[in-house]
C-alpha positions, 0 to 999 in steps of 0.5 A: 425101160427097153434098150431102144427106148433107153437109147432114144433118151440117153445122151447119145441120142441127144448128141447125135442130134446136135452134132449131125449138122457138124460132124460128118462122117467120110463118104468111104465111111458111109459107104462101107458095107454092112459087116456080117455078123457071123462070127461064132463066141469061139472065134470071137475068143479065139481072136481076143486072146490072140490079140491080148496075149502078144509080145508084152508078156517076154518085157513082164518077168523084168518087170516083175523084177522092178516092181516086186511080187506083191505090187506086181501082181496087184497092178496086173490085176488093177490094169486089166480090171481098168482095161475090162472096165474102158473096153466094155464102156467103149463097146456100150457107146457104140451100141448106142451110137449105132442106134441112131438113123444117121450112124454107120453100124459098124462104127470103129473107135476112131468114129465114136470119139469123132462123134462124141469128142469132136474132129480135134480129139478123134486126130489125137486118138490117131496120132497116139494109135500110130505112135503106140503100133510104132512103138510097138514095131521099134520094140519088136526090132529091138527084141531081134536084134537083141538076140542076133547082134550077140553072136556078131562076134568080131563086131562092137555092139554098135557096128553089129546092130547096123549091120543087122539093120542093113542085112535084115531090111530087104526082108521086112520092106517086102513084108511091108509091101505085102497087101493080101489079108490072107498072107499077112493072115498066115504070117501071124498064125507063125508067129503066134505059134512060135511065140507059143512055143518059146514062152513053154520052153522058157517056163520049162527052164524056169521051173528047172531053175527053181527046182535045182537053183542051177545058177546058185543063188538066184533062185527066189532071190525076189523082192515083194514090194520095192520103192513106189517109184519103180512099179510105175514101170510095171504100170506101163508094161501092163498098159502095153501087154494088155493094148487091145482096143483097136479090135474090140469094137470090130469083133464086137461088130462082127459077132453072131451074139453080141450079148455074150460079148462082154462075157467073152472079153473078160473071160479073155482077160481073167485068163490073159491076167492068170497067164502074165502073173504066172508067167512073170512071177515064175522067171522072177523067182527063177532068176531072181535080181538078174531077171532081165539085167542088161537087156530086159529080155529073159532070153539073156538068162536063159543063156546063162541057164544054159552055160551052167548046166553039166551037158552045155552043148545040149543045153546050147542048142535048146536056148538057141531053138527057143531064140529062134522061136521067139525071134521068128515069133515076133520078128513076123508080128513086126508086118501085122503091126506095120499094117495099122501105121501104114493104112492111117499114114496111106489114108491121110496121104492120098486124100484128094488134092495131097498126092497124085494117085497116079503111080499110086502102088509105088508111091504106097511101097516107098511110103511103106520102105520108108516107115519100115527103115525109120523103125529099123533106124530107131531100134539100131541106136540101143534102146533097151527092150523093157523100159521101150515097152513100159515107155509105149505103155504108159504114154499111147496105152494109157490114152487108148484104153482109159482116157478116151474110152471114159471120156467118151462114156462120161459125153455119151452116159453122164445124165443118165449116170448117178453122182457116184457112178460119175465120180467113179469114172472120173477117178478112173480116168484121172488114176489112168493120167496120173498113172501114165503121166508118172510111168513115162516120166519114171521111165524117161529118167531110167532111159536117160540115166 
């Protein structure tokens, strides 16, 4: 059976049917322009590994710490396999979707779960999209001030973040004023490159570690398969290291040949899963139970690298570029991810008869001040790097990338679908709740405690 005649019968077609008198999409939605595809396969990886290898990867050695190896590496592999898995069923309903005479074809994920889920669930898929690109921003704040608020010197812990916070906000306000793709385009190319760079340093100086046992007795002081209880955080650092799902179905849409794309998005993932394990396992084994300890952050342990080694200022100064390289890293990653909060915020806020949409570019600017300082505000009152990583992860991350992209596949497929293949995405999608259901709790009982 040809696709379209395969599309013609499926239960999207069927769907669509019975819901275009209910379900309409916004007048901005039908009057986008077609996107062009023209994006080449190596642009299309290059933009998946960018988007799929972000700052999770420095929460990964701590996880490993709680997990162990063995557990730790089957759960990588478990979670980008389910993330693979969701991400090419989502792309599959788009298609679809698109199919059809009364679809925009460049349908975004927020539009296929309006259409096959209803107005209700695709609220919900925007609400949790915000709370994990939020959450995401507050881990980011707490990774800077982590690594500034130490050298703070002559304040407590307490006062220092604060006076970071104050110090460091008339920089990010106006980042978040900034409106331009080009610049916001530049400003993740830094941060991309700085990210780079200090994860190379850091691995360098796990591989001495290793090698030298620099501070004696750490090195491959590892556990392989801790409690159950505590690779329920992994679980949720994976969720959030692999969160990619917002710029599939958009890179998939602009794609010169679309049949190579589910090629290109595991080869992405294969490497991206290659890349955490090895990462994650070489600063645990470096660094043994301290991985990580006080605040989740291998940058503390490369640290005490430093204050062991015979030649201490050099040394010094080496883990200081690679804070500084990390710091700036992720401290500009901080306006990419503000950019996706304040469009749904913006978007929802200036609809007609909510806001007057005159003075409209201030309005814009105090919206954004505003959700910048209440990240900033957030991050100021201690929350530990990790377990805010594993707590995004396993809440928003889960319904992301396995809920909602089965259960738009089971409403879109499921006729078409054996018993056994309904019952694997049934399994697939309830393993994910339970999974993200017992993170978050696991990980709340850490926080609280």
């Amino acid at each position: 059976m040809g696709w379209k005649a395969f599309v013609e019968k499926s239960d999207a077609a069927k769907i669509l049917k019975r819901l275009v008198t209910k379900v309409t999409l916004t007048k901005s939605r039908k009057s986008q322009i077609e996107q062009p595809r023209d994006a080449s396969t190596l642009s299309v990886f290059a933009n998946l590994f960018k988007c799929y290898t972000g700052a999770g990867i420095l929460g990964l050695p701590f996880a490993f710490r709680y997990s162990g190896v063995a557990a730790g590496i089957i759960c990588l592999i478990f979670v980008s396999f389910m993330c693979t898995f969701s991400m090419v069923c989502l792309v599959r309903c788009k298609n679809a979707l698109s199919q059809h005479s009364s679809c925009h074809s460049n349908l975004s994920y927020s539009d296929v779960v309006l259409i096959l889920l209803g107005r209700r669930f695709s609220i919900i898929l925007d609400i949790t999209v915000i709370a994990f690109q939020f959450g995401a921003v507050i881990i980011y704040f707490v990774f800077v001030s982590e690594n500034i608020t130490p050298y703070f010197t002559k304040l407590s812990d307490v006062e220092a973040r604060w006076c970071w916070m104050l110090f460091i906000s008339p920089v990010y306000i106006g980042l978040s004023w900034l409106r331009s793709l080009k610049y916001i385009g530049v400003i993740s190319f830094i941060a991309e490159v700085s990210i780079i760079a200090g994860l190379v340093a850091s691995s360098t100086i796990g591989i001495i570690q290793m090698s030298r046992d620099v501070i004696p007795g750490l090195a491959f002081q590892v556990e392989i398969s801790p409690p159950w209880k505590t690779l329920a955080l992994m679980f949720g650092m994976a969720a959030f290291a692999f969160e990619g799902a917002g710029v599939v179905i958009p890179t998939e849409s602009s794609m010169k040949k679309p049949q190579n794309f589910n090629k290109v998005l595991v080869f992405v993932l294969v490497c991206a899963t290659v890349m955490y394990i090895c990462f994650g396992v070489l600063m645990y084994c470096a660094f043994g139970d301290e991985t990580g300890k006080s605040t989740g952050q291998i940058t503390e342990n490369i640290a005490q690298f430093a204050d062991h080694m015979p030649n201490k200022t050099f040394w010094h100064f080496i883990q200081l570029l690679i804070r500084f390289s990390l710091v700036l890293g992720i401290g500009l990653s901080v306006s990419v991810q503000l950019i996706v909060v304040i469009d749904i915020f913006e978007k929802e806020l200036f609809k007609a008869g909510r806001l007057s949409p005159n003075n409209m570019y201030w309005k814009q600017n105090l919206i954004r001040a505003f959700i910048t300082l209440l990240g900033l505000a957030l991050a100021a009152t201690g929350l530990s790097f990790g377990h805010m990583i594993s707590l995004t992860g396993a809440f928003s991350g889960t319904l992301i990338q396995f809920i909602f992209p089965v259960a738009c596949y089971l409403k879109c497929f499921s006729s078409e679908m054996s018993k056994g293949e309904r019952c694997f995405m049934y399994i697939l999608g309830i393993s994910g709740a339970l999974f993200g259901v017992l993170a978050t709790y696991v990980t709340l009982v850490e926080i609280f405690s």
